[in-house]
C-alpha positions in Angstrom: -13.9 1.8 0.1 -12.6 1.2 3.6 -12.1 3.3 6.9 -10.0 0.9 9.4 -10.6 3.4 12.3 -7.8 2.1 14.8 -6.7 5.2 16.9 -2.5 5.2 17.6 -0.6 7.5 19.4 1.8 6.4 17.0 3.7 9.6 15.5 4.6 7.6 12.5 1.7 6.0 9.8 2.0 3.2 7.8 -0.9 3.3 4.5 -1.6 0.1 3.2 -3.4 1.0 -0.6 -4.7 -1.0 -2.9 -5.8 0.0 -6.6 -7.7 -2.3 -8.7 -8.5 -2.0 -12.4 -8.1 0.8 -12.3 -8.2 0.1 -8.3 -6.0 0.7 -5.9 -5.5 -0.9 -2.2 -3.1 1.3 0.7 -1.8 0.5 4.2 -0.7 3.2 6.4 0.0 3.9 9.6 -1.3 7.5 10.4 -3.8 8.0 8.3 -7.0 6.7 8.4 -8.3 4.1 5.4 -11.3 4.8 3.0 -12.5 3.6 0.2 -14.1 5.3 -2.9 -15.5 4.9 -6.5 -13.2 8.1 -7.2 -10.2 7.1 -5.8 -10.4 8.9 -2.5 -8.7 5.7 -0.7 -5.9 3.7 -2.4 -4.0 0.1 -2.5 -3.0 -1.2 -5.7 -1.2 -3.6 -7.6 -0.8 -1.9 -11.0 0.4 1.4 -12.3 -1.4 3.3 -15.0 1.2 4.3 -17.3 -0.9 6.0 -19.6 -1.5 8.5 -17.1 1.8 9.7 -16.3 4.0 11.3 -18.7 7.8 9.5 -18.8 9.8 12.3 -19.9 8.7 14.8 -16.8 10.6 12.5 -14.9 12.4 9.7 -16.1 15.6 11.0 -16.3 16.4 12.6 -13.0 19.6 12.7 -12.3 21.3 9.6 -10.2 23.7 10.3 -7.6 23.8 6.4 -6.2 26.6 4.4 -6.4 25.8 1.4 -7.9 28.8 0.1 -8.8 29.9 -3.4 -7.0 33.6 -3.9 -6.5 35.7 -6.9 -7.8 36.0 -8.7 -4.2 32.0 -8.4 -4.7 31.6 -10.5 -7.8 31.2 -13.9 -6.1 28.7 -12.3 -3.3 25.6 -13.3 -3.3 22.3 -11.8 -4.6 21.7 -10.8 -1.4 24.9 -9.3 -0.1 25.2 -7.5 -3.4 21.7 -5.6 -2.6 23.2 -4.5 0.4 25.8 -3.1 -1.0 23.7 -0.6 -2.7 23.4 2.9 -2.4 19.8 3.6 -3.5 19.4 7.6 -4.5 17.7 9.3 -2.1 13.9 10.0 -3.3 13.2 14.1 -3.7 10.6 14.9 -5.8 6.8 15.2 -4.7 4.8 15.5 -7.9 4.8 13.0 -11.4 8.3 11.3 -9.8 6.9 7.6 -10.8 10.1 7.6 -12.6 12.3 9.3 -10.4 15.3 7.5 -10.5 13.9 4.4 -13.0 17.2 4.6 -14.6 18.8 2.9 -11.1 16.1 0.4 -10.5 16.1 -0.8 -13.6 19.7 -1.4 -13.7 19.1 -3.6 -10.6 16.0 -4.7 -11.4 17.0 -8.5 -11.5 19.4 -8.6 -8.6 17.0 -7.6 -6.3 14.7 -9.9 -7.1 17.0 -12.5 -7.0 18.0 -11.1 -3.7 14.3 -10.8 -2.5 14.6 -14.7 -3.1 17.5 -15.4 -1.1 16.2 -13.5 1.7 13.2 -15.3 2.2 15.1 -18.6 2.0 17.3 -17.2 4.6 14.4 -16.8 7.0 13.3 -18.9 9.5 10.2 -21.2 8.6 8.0 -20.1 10.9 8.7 -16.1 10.3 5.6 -16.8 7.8 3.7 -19.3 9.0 0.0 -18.3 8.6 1.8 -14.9 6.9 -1.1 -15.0 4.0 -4.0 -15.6 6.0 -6.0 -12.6 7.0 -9.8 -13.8 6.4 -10.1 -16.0 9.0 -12.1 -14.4 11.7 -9.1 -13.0 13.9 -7.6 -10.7 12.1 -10.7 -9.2 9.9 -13.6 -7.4 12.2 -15.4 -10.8 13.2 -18.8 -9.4 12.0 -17.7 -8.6 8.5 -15.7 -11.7 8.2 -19.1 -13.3 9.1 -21.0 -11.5 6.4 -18.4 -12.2 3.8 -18.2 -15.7 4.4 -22.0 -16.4 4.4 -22.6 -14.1 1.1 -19.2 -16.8 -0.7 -21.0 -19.7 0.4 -24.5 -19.2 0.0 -25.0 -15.7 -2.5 -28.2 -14.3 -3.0 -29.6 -10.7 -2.2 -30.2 -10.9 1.5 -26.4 -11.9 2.0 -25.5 -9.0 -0.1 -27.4 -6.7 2.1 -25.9 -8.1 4.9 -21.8 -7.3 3.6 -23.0 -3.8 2.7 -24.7 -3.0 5.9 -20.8 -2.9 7.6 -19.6 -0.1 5.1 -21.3 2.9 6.4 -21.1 6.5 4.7 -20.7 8.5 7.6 -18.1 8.7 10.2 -18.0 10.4 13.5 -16.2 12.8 15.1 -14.1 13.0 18.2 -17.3 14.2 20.1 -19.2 10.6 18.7 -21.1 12.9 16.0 -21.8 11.6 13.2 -20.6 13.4 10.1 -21.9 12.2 6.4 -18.6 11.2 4.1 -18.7 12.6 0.5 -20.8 10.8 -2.1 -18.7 7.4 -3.0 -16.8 7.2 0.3 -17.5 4.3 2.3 -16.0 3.2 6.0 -15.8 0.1 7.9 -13.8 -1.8 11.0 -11.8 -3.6 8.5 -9.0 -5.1 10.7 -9.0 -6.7 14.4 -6.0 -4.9 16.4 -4.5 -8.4 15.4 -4.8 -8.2 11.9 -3.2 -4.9 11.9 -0.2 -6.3 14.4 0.0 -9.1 12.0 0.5 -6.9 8.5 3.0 -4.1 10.6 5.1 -7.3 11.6 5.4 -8.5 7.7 6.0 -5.5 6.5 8.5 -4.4 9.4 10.4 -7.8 8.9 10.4 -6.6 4.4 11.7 -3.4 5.8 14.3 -4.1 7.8 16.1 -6.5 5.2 19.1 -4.5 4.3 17.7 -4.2 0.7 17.0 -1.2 -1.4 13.1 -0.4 -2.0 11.5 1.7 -4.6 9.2 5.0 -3.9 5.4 4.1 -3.7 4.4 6.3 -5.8 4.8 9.9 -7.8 4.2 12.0 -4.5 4.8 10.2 -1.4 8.6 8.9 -1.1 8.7 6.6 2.3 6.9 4.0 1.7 7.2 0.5 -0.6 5.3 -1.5 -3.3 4.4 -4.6 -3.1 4.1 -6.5 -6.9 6.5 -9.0 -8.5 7.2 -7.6 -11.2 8.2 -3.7 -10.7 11.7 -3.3 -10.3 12.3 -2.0 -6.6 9.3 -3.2 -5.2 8.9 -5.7 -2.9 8.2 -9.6 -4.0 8.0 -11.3 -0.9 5.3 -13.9 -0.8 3.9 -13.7 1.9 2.6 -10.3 1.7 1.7 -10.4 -2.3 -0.6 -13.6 -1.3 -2.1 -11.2 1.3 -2.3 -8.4 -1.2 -3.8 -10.6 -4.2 -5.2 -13.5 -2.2 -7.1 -12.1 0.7 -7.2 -8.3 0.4 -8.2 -7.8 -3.6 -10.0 -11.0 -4.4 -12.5 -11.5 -1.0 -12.7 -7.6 -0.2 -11.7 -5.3 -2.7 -13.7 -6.7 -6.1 -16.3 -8.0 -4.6 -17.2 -5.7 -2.1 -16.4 -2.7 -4.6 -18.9 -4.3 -7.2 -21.4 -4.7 -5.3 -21.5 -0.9 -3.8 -20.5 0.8 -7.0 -22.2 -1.5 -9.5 -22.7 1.2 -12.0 -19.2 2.0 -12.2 -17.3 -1.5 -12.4 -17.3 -4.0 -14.9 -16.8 -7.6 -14.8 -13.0 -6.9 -16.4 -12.3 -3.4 -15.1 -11.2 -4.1 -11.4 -8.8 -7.4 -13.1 -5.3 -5.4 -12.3 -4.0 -3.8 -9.3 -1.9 -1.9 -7.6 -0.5 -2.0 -3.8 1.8 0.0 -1.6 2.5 1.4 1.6 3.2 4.9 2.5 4.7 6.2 5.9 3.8 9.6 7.0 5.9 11.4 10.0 4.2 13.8 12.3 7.1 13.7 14.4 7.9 17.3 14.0 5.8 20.6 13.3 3.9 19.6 10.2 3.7 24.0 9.5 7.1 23.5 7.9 6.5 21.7 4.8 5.6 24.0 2.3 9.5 24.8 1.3 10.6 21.4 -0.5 13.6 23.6 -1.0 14.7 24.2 2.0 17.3 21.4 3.0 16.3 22.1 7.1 12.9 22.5 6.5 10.3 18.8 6.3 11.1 18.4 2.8 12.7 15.2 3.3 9.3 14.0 5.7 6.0 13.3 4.4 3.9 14.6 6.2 0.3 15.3 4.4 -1.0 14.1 0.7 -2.1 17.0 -1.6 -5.6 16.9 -3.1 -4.9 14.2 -5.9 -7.2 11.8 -8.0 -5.9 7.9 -8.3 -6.2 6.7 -11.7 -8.4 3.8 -10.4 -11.9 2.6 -10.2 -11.6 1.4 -6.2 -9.2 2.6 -4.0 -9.2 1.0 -0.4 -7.1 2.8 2.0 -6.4 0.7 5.8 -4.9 2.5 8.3 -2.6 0.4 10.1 -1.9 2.4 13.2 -2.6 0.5 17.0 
């Protein structure tokens, strides 16, 4: 639905996606955000079970240590997290259960230890943290036409929010090239906005405490619901996700430019994640995910794939 065309000599890229409905939202920082009625772009807050068969890879083998020693008992929530060895994340295709049997198991104690963690922090590591629709971090101009289309709705405001999502793009010569049919781009994020999500999630990934795969191909990366076990809880960052990304970008703007493919309940769930792609070596390798020395342990491309969603935004978050 969404292009965020920031430029980075970053070698490292950090996909924010979001699905909703069936639509997904995705943040990452390398490649470049999109949004489409076919699921060509992705950030989501829900997983579609139906469409992934359990027993291909539910019951992968666990190799993590997960057991806590005596002297452990009366740690806390917290220290207990980061004593775990979370198994190391292989498989890349159908591996939304890859290891489930593990996070399951410590499904509760990280949450609980999500908890703690943001107690722990200092008060003013989030202050503002959920706030992204306020004119500095979203492209002024869209913000503009979002705001005025809220407060005073009516056909001409409409026009004015769809005339920032474009379905061309240009190439590194300032060409323009037309995108597929149902791919839409945009100037989503200020440089500010995009410094503002990077520090959030930087400060989530840093915390000592194990984190689920993304998703069934990509395996750096981390979700962001409150209820999948592994994922990320953190407040800050699902208000941002729910709050400002899905419910005064995502539904509205993906109604209104594919109103023949949403309905007024279809876009009510989601799904969101980050990925992290690493073109810090010769991206040629990758082909052998069985060679122990080769990338297979980097992501480093997405295959051709189709989400399971009705809106998928993607926002590149590279500076």
């Amino acid at each position: 639905m969404a292009k965020q065309s920031l430029h980075s000599s970053n070698m490292f890229t950090i996909p924010f996606c979001i699905i909703l409905g069936a639509a997904t939202i995705c943040f990452s920082r390398a490649a470049a955000a999109a949004a489409t009625s076919s699921g060509e772009t992705t950030t989501s807050s829900y997983i579609d079970e139906t469409c992934i068969d359990p027993e291909a890879s539910a019951n992968t083998n666990i190799t993590a240590d997960t057991t806590i020693s005596d002297s452990d008992i009366s740690a806390s929530p917290l220290a207990k997290a980061r004593t775990l060895k979370a198994p190391l994340a292989s498989a890349t295709e159908d591996a939304e259960f890859e290891h489930s049997t593990f996070w399951e198991d410590n499904g509760s104690l990280l949450k609980y230890a999500w908890a703690e963690w943001e107690e722990e922090m200092h008060p003013n590591s989030f202050q503002g943290a959920g706030k992204l629709v306020d004119g500095s971090f979203i492209n002024p101009v869209l913000s503009m036409a979002l705001e005025d289309a809220f407060s005073n709705p009516s056909e001409l405001m409409e026009a004015s929010v769809k005339s920032n999502w474009m379905n061309s793009n240009h190439d590194e010569e300032h060409h323009p090239t037309l995108l597929p049919k149902g791919v839409y781009t945009t100037q989503l994020l200020t440089p500010s906005g995009v410094s503002h999500i990077r520090t959030l999630l930087d400060m989530a990934t840093t915390s000592g405490i194990p984190t689920r795969r993304p998703n069934g191909m990509n395996r750096h990366g981390i979700i962001l619901d409150p209820n999948v076990d592994g994922a990320v809880p953190v407040k800050a960052l699902l208000n941002l996700v729910e709050e400002e990304l899905n419910n005064r970008v995502v539904r509205p703007v993906g109604r209104m430019l594919f109103p023949d493919r949403v309905g007024c309940e279809d876009d009510l769930s989601y799904f969101a994640f980050t990925i992290r792609y690493d073109g810090s070596e010769d991206d040629d390798n990758d082909n052998d995910d069985n060679d122990e020395s080769s990338t297979s342990k980097r992501d480093v491309k997405l295959k051709e794939h189709r989400d399971a969603s009705i809106v998928t935004l993607n926002i590149n978050l590279n500076l």
